[in-house]
DRENDO-1510 file (C-alpha; in Angstrom, 1 decimal, always signed):
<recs>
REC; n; res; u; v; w
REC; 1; UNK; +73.0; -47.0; -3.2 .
REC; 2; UNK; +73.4; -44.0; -0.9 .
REC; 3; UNK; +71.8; -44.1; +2.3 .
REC; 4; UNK; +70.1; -40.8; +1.4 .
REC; 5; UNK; +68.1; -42.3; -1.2 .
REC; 6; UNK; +67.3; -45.5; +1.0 .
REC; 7; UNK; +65.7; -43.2; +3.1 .
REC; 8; UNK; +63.9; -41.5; +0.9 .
REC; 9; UNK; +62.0; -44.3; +0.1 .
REC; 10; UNK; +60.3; -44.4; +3.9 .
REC; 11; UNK; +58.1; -41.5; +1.9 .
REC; 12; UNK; +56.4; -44.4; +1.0 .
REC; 13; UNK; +52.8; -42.5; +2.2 .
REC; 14; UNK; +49.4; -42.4; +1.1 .
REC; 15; UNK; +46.2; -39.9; +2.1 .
REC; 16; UNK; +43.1; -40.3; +2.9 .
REC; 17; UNK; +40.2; -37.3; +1.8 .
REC; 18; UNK; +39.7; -37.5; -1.8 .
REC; 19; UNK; +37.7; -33.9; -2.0 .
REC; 20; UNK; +40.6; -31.9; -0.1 .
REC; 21; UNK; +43.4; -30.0; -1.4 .
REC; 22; UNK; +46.9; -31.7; -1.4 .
REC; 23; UNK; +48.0; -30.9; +1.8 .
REC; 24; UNK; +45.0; -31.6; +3.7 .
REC; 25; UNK; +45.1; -35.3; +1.8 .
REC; 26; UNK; +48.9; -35.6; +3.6 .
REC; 27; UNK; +47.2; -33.9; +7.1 .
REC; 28; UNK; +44.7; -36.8; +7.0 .
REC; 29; UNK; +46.8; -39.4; +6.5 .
REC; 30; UNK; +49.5; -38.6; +9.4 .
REC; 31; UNK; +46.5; -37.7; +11.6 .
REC; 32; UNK; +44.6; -41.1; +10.5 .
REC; 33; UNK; +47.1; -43.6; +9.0 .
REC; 34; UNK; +48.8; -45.7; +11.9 .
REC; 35; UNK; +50.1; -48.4; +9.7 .
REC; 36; UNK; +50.2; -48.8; +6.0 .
REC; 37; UNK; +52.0; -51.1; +2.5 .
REC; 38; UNK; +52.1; -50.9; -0.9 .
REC; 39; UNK; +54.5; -51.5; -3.6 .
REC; 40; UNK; +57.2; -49.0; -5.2 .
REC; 41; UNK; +59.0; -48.4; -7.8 .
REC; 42; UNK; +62.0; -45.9; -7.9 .
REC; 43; UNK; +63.7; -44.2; -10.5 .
REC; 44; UNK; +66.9; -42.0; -9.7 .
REC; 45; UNK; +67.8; -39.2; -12.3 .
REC; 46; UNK; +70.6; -37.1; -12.9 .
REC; 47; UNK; +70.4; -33.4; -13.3 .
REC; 48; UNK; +69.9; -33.7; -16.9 .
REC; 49; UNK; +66.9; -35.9; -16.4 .
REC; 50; UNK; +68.8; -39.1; -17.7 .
REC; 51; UNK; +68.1; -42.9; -15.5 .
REC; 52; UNK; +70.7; -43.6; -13.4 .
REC; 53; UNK; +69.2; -46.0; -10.9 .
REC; 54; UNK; +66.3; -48.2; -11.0 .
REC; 55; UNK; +64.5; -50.7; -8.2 .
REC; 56; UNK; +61.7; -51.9; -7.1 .
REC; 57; UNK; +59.9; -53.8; -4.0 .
REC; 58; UNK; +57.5; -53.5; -1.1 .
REC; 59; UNK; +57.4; -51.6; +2.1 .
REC; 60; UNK; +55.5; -51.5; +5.8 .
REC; 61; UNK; +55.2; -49.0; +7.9 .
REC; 62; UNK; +53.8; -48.8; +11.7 .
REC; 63; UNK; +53.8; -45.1; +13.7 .
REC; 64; UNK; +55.6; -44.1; +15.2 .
REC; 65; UNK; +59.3; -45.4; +13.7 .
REC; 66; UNK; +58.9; -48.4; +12.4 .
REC; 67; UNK; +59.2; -49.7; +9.1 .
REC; 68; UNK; +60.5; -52.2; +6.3 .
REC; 69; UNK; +61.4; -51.6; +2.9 .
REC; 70; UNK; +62.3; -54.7; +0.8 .
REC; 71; UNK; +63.8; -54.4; -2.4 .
REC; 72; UNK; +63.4; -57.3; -4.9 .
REC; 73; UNK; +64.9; -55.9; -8.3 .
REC; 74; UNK; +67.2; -55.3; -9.6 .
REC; 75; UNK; +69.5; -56.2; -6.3 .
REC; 76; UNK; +68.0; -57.4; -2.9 .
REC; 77; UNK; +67.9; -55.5; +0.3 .
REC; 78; UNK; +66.4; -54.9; +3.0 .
REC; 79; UNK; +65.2; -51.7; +5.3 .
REC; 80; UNK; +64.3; -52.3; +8.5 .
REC; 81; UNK; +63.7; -49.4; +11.4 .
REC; 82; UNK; +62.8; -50.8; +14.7 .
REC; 83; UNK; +61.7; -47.7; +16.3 .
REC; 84; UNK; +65.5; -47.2; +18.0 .
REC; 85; UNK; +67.7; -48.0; +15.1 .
REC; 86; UNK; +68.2; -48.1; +11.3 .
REC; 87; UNK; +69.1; -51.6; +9.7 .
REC; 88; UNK; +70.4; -51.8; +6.0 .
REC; 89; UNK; +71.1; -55.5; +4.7 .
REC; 90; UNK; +72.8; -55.4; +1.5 .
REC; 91; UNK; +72.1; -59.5; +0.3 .
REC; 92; UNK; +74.6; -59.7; -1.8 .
REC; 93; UNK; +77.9; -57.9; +0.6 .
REC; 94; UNK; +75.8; -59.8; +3.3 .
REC; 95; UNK; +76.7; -56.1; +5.0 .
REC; 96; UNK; +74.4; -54.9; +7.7 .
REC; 97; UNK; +74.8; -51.3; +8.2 .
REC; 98; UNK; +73.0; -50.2; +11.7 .
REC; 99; UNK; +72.4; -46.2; +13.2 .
REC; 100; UNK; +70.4; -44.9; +15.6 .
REC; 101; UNK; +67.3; -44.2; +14.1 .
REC; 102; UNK; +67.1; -39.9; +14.8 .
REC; 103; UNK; +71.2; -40.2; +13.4 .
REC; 104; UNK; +69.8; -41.8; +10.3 .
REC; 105; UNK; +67.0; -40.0; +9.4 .
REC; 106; UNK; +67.3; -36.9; +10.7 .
REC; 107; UNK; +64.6; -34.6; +9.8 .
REC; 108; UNK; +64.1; -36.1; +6.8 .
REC; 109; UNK; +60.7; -36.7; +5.3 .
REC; 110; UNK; +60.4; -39.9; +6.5 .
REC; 111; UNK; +61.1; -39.6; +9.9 .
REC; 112; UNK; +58.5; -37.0; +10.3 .
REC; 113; UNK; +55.8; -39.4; +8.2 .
REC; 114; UNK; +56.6; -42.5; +10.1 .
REC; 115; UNK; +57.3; -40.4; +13.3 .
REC; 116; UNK; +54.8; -37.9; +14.8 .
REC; 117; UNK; +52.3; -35.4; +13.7 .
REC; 118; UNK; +54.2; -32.5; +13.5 .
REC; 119; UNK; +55.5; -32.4; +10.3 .
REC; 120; UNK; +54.7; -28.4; +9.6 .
REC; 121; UNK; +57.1; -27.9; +12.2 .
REC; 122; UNK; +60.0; -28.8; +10.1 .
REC; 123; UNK; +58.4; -28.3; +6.3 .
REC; 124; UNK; +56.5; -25.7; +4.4 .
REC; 125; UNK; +53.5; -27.2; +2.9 .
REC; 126; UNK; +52.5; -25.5; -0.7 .
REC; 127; UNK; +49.3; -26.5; -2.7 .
REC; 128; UNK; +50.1; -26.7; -6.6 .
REC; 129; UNK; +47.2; -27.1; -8.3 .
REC; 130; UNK; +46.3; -30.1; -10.6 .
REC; 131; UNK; +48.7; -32.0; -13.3 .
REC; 132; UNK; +47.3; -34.5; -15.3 .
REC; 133; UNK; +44.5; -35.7; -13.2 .
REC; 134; UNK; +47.3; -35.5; -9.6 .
REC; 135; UNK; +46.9; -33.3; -7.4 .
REC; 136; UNK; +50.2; -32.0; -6.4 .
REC; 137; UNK; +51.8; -30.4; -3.2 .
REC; 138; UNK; +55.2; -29.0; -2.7 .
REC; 139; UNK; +57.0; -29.6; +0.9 .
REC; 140; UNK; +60.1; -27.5; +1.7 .
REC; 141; UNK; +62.5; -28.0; +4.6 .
REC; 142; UNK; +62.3; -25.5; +7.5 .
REC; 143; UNK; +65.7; -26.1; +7.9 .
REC; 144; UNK; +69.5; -26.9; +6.0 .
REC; 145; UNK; +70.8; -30.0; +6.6 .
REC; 146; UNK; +68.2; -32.2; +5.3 .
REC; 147; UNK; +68.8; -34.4; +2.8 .
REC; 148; UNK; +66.3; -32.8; +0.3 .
REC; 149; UNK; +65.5; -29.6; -0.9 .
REC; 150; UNK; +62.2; -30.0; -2.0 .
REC; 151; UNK; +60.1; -32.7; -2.0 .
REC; 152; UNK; +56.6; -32.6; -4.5 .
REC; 153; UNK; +53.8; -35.1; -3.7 .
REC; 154; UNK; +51.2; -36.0; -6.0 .
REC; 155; UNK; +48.0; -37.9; -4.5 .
REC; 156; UNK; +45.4; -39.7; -7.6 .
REC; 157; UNK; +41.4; -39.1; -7.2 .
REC; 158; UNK; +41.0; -41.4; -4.6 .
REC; 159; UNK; +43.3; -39.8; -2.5 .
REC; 160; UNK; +46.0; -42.0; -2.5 .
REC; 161; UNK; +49.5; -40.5; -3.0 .
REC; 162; UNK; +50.8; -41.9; -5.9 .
REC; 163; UNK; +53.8; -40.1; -7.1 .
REC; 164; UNK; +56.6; -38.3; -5.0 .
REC; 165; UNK; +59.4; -36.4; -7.0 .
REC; 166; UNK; +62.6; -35.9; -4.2 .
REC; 167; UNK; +65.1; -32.9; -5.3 .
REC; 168; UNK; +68.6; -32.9; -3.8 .
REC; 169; UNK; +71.2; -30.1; -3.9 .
REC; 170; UNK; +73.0; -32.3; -6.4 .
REC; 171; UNK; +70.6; -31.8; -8.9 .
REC; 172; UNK; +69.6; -35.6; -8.1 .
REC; 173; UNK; +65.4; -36.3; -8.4 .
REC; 174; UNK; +64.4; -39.4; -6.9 .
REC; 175; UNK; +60.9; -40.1; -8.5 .
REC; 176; UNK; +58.9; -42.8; -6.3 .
REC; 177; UNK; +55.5; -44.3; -7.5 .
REC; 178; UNK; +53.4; -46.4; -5.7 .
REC; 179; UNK; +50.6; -48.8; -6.4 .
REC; 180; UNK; +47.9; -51.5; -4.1 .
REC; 181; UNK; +48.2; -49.3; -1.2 .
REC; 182; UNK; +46.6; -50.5; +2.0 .
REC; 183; UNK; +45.8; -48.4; +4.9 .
REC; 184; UNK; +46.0; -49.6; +8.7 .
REC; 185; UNK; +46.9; -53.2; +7.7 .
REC; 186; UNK; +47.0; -55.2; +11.0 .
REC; 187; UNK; +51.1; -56.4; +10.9 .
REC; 188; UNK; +52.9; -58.7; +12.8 .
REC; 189; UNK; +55.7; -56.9; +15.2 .
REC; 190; UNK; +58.4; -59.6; +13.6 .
REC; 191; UNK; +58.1; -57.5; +10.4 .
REC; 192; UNK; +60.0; -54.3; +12.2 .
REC; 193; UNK; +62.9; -56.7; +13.9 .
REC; 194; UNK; +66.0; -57.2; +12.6 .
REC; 195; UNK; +68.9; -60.2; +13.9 .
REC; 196; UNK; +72.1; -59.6; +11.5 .
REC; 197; UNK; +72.6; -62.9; +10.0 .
REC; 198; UNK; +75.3; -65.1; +10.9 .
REC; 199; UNK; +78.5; -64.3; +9.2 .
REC; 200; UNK; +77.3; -61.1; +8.4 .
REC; 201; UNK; +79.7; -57.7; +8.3 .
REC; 202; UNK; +78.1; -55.4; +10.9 .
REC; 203; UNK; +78.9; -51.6; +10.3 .
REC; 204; UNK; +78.0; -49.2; +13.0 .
REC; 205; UNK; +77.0; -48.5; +16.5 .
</recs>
């Protein structure tokens, strides 16, 4: 799976005020959320809407830079950013690919969710109104060499985020869904450390 769409799942977000508009939901949450799970399940699709790709798993998050993204199904790997560097460990290769963490992500949306609070620095934040009981918010990069080109974020009643819809300028939409969120879980720092196992091929810096 490309990289882009590995790190597209570090969107992995949820808010917090259930009475606000969209993007005041995401505010709250990068202003109030310092750690966070939950569960995902992705769905890749081509430009004709057809399934390409499927997974699932779990993921963790601390702020600033550090998460883990497991996926169990259909394949097992593992996501780990360690606040300096990004770890990918395909189980199966037993291939660990490793890049600075800024080289990875660049200013993609998950370096700016799991990163700092300035997120409107880099993307356009546009309210869109209600959608089947979602409350929906369109976020599109400042700049050109992002991954995405737009990005839509859907957050439930209870102001929890529970659908994101990543576009791509290959006509590629990465839909992500989430479910048993938990905000500010207390983690243990093992979680975002990552040893290569032995016999491992290491890739990288």
């Amino acid at each position: 799976m490309p990289i882009k769409y590995l790190t597209a799942l570090l969107f992995a977000l949820f808010a917090t005020t259930a009475h606000a508009g969209a993007s005041d939901k995401l505010r709250a949450f990068i202003s109030g959320s310092h750690s966070g799970q939950a569960n995902f399940t992705q769905v890749v699709q081509d430009k004709n809407g057809k399934k390409i790709q499927s997974a699932s798993g779990t993921m963790q998050f601390v702020r600033p830079g550090k998460f883990r993204w497991v996926y169990q199904k259909p394949y097992e790997q593992l996501i780990v950013g360690d606040g300096a560097k990004f770890w990918m460990y395909d189980v199966d290769l037993n291939q660990v690919t490793v890049k600075k963490l800024d080289a990875a992500l660049g200013s993609s949306p998950a370096a700016l969710l799991s990163g700092n609070n300035e997120i409107e620095r880099a993307f356009e934040l546009h309210d869109k109104g209600m959608q089947n009981d979602l409350d929906w918010l369109e976020a599109v990069a400042r700049a050109h060499d992002t991954s995405f080109e737009r990005i839509f974020m859907a957050f439930n009643a209870q102001g929890e985020l529970a659908v994101m819809q990543l576009h791509d300028a290959f006509g590629y939409t990465t839909v992500l869904r989430f479910d048993h969120m938990q905000r500010n879980p207390q983690l243990a720092p093992s979680l975002f450390k990552f040893v290569p196992p032995k016999g491992a091929d290491v890739l990288g810096e």
